[in-house]
N, C-alpha and C positions, 0 to 999 in steps of 0.2 A: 440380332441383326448384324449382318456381316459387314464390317465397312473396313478395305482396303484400304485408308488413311493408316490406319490403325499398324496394319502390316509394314506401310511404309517406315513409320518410323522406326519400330524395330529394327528393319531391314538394314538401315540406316546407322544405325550403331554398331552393324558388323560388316558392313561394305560400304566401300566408295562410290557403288554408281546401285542404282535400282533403276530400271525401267519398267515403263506404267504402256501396256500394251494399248498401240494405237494414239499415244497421248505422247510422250517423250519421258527422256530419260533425268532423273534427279541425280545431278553428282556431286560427291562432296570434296572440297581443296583443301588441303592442310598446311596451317602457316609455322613452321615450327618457331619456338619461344624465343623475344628479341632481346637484345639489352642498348638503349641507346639514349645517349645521354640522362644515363641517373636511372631509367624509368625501365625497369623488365614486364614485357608482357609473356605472358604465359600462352603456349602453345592453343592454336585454336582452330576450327573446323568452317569452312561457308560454303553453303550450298547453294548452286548453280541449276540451270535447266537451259537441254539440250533438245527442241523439239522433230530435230531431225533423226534423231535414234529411238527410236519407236516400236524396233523388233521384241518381241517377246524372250528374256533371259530364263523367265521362267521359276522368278524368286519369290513374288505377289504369290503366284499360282501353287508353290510347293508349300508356303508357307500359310494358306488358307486351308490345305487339304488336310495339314499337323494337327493346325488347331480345334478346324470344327470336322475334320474328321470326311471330308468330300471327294469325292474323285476327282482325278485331275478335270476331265470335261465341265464337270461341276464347276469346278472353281476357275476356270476360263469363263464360263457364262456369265458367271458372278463376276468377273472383272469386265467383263464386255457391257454387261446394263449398268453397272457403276460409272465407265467412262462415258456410254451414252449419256447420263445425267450431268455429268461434269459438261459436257458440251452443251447441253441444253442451258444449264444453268448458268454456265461462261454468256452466252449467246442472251439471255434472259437479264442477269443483275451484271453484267461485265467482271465479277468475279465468283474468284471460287475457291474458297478455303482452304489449306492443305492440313491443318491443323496444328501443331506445334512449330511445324518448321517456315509457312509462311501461307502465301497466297497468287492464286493464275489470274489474271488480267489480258486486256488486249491493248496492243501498242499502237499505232499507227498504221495505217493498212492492215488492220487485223489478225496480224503476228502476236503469239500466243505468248507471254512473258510472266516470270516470276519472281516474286518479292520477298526473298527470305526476311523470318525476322533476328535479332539478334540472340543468337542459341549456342550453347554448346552441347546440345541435343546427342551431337554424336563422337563425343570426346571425352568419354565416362574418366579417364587420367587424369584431366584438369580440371576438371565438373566443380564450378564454384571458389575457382580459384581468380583473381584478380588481379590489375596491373600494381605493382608496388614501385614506387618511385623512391630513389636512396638521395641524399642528401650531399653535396659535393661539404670537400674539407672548408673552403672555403665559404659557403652557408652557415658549417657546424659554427663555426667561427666569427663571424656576425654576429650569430645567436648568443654566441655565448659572452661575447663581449656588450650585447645587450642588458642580458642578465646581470651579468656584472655591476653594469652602470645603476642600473633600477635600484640594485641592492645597495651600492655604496649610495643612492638617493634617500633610501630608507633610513639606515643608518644616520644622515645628517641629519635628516626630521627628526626624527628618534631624540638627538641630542639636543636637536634647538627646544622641541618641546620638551625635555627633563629641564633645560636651562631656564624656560617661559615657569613651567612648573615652579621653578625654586624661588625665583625671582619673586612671583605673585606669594607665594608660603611669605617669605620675608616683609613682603610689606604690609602683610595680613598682621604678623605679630606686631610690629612698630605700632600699625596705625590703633593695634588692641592696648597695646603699653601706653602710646597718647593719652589714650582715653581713659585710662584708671588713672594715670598721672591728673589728668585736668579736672578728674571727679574728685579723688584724694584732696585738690589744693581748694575746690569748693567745698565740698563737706568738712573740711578743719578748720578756717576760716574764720574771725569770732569779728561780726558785727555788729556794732551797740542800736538799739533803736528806741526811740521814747515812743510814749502814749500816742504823739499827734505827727509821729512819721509813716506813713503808709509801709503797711510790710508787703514784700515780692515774692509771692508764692512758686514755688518747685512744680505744681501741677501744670503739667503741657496744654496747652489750648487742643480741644477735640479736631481731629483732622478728619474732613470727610471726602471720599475719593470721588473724583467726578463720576454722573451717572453714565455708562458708554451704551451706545446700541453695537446688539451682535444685529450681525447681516450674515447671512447662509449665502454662500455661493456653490450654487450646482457645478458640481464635477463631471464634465464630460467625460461618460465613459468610453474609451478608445475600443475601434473596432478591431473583434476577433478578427483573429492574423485567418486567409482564407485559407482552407483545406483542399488539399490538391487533387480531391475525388468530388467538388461541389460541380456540376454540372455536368456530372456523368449522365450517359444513357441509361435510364432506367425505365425497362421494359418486360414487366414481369416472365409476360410470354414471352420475350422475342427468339430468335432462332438461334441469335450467337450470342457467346457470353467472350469476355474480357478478363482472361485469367491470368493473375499473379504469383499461385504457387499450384503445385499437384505433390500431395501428402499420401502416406501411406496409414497414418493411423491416425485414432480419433485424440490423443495426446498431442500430436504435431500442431494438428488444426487449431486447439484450443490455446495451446502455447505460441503459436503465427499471430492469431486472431487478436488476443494478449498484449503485442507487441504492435502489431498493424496501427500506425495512425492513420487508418480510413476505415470507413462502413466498408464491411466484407459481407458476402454470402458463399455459399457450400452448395455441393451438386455431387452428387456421387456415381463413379465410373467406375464400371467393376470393381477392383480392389483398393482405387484412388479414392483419395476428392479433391475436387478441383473449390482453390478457393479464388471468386470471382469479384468484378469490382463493378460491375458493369453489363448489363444485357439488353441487347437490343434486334430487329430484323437489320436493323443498316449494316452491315459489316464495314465499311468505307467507315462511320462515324464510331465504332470501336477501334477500329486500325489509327483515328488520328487522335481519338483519346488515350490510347496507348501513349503517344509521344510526348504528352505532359504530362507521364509518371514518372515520378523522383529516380534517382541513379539506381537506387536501392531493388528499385523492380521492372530495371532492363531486361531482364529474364520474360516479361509477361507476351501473352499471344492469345490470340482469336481465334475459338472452335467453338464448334456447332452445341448446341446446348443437349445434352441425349439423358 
């Protein structure tokens, strides 16, 4: 099945603007890389939609004819019942997929609008790169006058407990030396006793420890910290999936998958796979479950499940 999405994004990583005949044009801005106060972000792409540029460029159409090999009429036709669907389906669920790069909506009076997601889909340069924020001298220097103090803290404990240590050693021998002194002056001792003096025996009276009741107290055990994929859409069939990476080999997946703290599944697309978090018919209830996934999988987005 030929699906035009597909082209666009390509299209997309080697041009700034793609037009979607009869529908509008997708154009991409580029922000080159900042540095401002401490923090550099790295150079980055957002894509836009213009639905008053509608003309045919004729990029969709050359780039279907490559792939699966059609004539150009061909592949005009093919773009013409694809956008028919899009309009239907706009008009049917108020949206409409684009696939990696976002999704069409209607605004107010029924102006056609689009909601990129956050992608750097078409900035293969800085693909995976991140904002790094540097440290002013003055921070370094706090820090470090922190570390300092902790450690000169240490160090004092360090001494008073060798001092507590020596102290208690010391009184350990004394109070051992006492007591051989005071056994010494009773076992040498010579006292006389006749027939009719009671003698005082050395055996200690038996000592018995009180009986104690053990008591068990249940330990509340503290609830698991929650996981931030617990009440995802899970929709075995549904039509969109909710994807967090697209892999190229079955190595990648298992080593993602590995590391993922969350319930993942797999879908495979032509020579990808898509690993997903999430599937459902609702696309709206995918797109807001996207927004409470961790920093780590701002990269993810909603397509159609194939």
């Amino acid at each position: 099945m030929i699906s035009i999405v597909e082209h666009i994004e390509y299209l997309l990583m080697r041009n700034d603007c793609v037009v979607i005949p009869q529908w509008g044009a997708i154009i991409a801005q580029q922000q080159e890389p900042r540095f401002d106060r401490g923090r550099v972000t790295p150079a980055q792409r957002y894509f836009t939609f213009n639905a008053q540029v509608d003309h045919n460029d004729g990029l969709i159409a050359n780039s279907i004819v490559r792939r699966h090999g059609l004539t150009y009429d061909q592949a005009m036709r093919e773009i013409s019942t694809q956008v028919t669907a899009m309009r239907r389906q706009l008009d049917e669920n108020s949206v409409v997929p684009l696939g990696r790069l976002g999704f069409f909506g209607r605004a107010a009076g029924g102006r056609v609008v689009f909601t990129p997601f956050a992608s750097q889909l078409a900035l293969s340069d800085s693909y995976g790169l991140r904002a790094i924020v540097f440290k002013t001298l003055s921070q370094l220097e706090r820090e470090q006058a922190a570390i300092d103090a902790f450690a000169a803290g240490e160090r004092q404990r360090e001494r008073g407990q060798r001092r507590v240590s020596l102290v208690r050693k010391s009184l350990r021998w004394a109070a051992s030396i006492a007591l051989l002194v005071c056994l010494g002056l009773v076992l040498t001792t010579h006292v006389p006793m006749g027939d009719d003096v009671e003698k005082a025996s050395l055996a200690l009276p038996a000592i018995t420890a009180p009986a104690t009741t053990a008591t068990a107290t249940e330990v509340e055990k503290e609830p698991a910290a929650p996981r931030f994929d617990e009440g995802m859409p899970d929709d075995a069939d549904g039509r969109y999936i909710l994807v967090i990476a697209t892999l190229n080999s079955a190595k990648q997946v298992a080593d993602f998958q590995a590391m993922a703290r969350v319930k993942t599944a797999t879908m495979p697309h032509g020579k990808m796979t898509y690993v997903y978090v999430a599937q459902s018919d609702d696309y709206t209830a995918l797109v807001n479950a996207m927004k409470r996934l961790p920093a780590a999988h701002r990269q993810a987005y909603v397509t159609e499940a194939r």
